[in-house]
C-alpha positions as CSV (number, residue, x, y, z in Angstrom):
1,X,107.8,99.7,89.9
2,X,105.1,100.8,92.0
3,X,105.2,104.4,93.2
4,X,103.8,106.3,96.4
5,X,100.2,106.2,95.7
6,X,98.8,108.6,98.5
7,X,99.4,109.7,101.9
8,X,99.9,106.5,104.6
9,X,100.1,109.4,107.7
10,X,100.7,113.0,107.8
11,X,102.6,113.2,111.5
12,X,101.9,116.5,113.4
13,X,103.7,117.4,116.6
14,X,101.5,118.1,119.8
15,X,101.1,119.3,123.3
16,X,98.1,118.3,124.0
17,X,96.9,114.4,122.1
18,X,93.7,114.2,123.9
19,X,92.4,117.7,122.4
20,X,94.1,116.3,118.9
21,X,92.0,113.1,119.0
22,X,88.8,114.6,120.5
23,X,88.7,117.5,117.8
24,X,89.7,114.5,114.9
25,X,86.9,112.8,116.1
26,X,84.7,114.9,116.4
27,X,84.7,117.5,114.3
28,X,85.9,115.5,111.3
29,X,84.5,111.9,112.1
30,X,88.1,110.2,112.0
31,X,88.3,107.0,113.7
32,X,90.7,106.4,116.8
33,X,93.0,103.3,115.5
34,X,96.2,103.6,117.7
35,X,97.5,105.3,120.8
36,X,101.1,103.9,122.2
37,X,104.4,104.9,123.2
38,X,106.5,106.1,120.0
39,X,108.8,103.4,118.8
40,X,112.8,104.1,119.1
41,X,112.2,107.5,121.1
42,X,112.4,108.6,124.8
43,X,108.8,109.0,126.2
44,X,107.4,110.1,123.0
45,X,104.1,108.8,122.2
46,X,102.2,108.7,118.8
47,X,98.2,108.5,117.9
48,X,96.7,107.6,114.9
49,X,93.1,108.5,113.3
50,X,92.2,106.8,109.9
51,X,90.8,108.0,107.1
52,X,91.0,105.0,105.2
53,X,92.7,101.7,105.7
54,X,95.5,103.0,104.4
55,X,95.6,106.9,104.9
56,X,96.0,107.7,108.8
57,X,96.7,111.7,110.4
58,X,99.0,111.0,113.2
59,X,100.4,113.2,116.5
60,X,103.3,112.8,118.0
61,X,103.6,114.0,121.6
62,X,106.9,114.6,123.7
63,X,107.8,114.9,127.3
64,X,108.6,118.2,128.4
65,X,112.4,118.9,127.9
66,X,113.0,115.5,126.1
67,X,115.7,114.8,123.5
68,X,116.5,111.8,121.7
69,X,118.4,110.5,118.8
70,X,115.3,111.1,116.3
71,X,113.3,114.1,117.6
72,X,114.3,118.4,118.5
73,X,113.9,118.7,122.0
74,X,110.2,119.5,122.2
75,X,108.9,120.2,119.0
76,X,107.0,123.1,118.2
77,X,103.3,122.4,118.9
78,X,101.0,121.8,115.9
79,X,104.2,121.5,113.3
80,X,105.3,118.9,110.8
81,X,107.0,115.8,112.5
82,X,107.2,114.0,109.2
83,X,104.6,112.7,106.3
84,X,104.9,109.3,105.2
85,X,103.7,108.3,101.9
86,X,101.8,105.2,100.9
87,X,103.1,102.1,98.5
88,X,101.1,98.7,97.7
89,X,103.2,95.9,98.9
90,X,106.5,95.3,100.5
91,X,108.5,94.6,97.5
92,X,107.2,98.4,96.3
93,X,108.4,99.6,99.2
94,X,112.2,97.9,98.5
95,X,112.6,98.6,94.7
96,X,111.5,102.4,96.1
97,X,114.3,101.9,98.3
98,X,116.5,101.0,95.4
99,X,115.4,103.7,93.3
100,X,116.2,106.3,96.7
101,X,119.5,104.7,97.3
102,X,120.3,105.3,93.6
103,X,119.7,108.4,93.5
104,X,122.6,109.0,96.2
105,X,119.9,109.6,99.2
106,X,120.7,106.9,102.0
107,X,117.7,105.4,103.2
108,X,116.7,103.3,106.3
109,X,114.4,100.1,106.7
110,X,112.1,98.3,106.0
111,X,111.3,98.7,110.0
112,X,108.6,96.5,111.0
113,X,106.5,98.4,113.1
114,X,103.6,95.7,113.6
115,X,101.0,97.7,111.4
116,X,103.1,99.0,109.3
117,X,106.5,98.4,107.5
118,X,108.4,101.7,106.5
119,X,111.5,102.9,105.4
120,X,112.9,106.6,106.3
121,X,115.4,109.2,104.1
122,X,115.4,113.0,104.3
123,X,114.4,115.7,101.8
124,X,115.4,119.2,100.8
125,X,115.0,121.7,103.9
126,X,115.6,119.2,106.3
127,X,112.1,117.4,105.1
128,X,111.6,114.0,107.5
129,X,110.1,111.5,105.5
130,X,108.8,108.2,105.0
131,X,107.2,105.9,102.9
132,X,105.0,103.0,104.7
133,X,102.8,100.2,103.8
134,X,100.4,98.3,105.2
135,X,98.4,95.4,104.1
136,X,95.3,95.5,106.4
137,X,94.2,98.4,108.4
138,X,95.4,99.4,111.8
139,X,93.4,96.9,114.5
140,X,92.6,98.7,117.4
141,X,92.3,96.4,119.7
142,X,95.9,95.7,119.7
143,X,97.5,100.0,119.2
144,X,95.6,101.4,121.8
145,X,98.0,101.1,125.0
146,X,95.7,101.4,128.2
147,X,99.1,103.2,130.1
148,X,99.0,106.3,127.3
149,X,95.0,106.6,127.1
150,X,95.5,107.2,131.0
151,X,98.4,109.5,130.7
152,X,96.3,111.7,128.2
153,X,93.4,112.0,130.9
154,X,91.4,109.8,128.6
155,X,88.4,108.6,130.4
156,X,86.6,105.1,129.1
157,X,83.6,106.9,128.2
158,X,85.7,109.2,126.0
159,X,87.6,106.6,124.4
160,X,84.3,104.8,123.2
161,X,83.4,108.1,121.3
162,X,86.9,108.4,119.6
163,X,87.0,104.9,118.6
164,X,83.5,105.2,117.2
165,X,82.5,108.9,116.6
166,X,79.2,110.0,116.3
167,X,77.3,109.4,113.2
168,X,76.3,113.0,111.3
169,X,73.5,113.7,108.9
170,X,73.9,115.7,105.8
171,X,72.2,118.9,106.2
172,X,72.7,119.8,102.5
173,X,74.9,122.8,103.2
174,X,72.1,124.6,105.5
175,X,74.1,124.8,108.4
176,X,75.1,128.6,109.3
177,X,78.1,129.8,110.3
178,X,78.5,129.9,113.9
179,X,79.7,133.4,115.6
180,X,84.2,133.5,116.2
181,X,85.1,132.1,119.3
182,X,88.0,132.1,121.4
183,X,87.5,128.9,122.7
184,X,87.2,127.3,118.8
185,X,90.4,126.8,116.1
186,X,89.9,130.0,113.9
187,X,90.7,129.8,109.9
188,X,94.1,129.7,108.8
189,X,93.1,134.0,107.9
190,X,93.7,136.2,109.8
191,X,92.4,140.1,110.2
192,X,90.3,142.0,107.9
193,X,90.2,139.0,105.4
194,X,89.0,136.5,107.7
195,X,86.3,139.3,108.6
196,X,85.7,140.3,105.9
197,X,84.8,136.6,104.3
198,X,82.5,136.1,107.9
199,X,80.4,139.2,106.4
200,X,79.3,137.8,103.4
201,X,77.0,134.8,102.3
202,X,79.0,131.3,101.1
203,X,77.7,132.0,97.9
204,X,79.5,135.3,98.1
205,X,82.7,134.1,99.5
206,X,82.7,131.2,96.7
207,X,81.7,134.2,94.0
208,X,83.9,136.9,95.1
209,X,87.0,134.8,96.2
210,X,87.2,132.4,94.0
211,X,90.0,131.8,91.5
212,X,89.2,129.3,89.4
213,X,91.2,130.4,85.5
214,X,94.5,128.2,85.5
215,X,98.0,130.6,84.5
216,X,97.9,129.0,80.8
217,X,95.0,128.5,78.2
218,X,94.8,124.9,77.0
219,X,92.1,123.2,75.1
220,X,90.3,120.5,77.3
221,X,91.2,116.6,77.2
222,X,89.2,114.2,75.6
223,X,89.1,111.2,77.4
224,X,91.8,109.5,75.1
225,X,94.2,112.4,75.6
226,X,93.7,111.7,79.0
227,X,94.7,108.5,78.5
């Protein structure tokens, strides 16, 4: 039976999907695949950003003040929608159905959704998820609804960088740090330790910070145990 073998999207909820994509983009060099109205929802829409053919980040965006059958009334910005996991095929998405279903967890699908087939089930803490698969990747000709790229202010110019990003050269790890803006994401620290790491060197940060001795002492694998 095959089981989830990665990621297929992580889905984020957002209030602003054009500074999502642009920062994506950007910043990490992930591809623009698919931009439409969310199916099944009230004026919800969804983008996509690939980091393989078969590993995408998503955002969902709602209206203000809308509530449907599937989705809180607008969702907390930058929160967890869902996360769908990746299988290899069809039929290992329906024997993981069976193996949900017999576990006494209803489950929903296959639902085509033209790129992607998935079925849906919850987990513990009210976990959303999903597990998806596709055969090909996401063509982008086809996802990218000209009626959402204009609601998200998305000019043509700026949709030809998000669909193909700027290429970047390795620097080898030269590049300094640049000075803590307001205007920029900061690190998920906070305070004196996120200060405190911005004083030192990398080589200090990876020296002083690091962690790296595992709770129990093991003897190493040989490639065999590994096996």
């Amino acid at each position: 039976m095959g089981l989830p073998n990665g990621v297929h999207h992580l889905a984020l909820n957002t209030g602003d999907m054009k500074a999502q994509v642009e920062f994506f983009t950007d910043v990490l060099g992930a591809e623009l695949k698919a931009l439409y109205w969310m199916h099944g929802t009230n004026g919800y829409f969804h983008g996509f950003l690939e980091l393989n053919e078969h590993s995408y980040i998503a955002f969902v965006q709602a209206p203000q003040g809308a509530v449907d059958a599937t989705s809180p009334p607008v969702p907390e910005k930058a929160s967890l929608n869902h996360v769908a996991f990746n299988v290899g095929s069809e039929e290992k998405l329906v024997a993981m159905r069976d193996r949900i279903r017999s576990r006494g967890v209803v489950v929903i699908g296959p639902i085509d959704h033209g790129f992607c087939k998935s079925i849906y089930f919850g987990g513990p803490e009210g976990l959303r998820l999903e597990l998806s698969t596709n055969p090909v990747g996401i063509d982008e000709r086809a996802w990218i609804d000209p009626e959402v790229v204009e609601k998200c202010n998305i000019s043509a110019e700026e949709l030809k960088t998000y669909l193909a990003p700027a290429k970047y050269r390795d620097e080898a790890g030269k590049v300094t740090q640049p000075p803590l803006r307001d205007d920029k994401p900061h690190p998920m620290w906070r305070g004196e330790a996120l200060y405190r790491a911005l004083r030192m060197t990398d080589d200090e940060v990876t020296r002083t910070m690091s962690e790296p001795t595992p709770p129990v002492k093991v003897e190493p694998r040989t490639h065999a145990m590994a096996k």
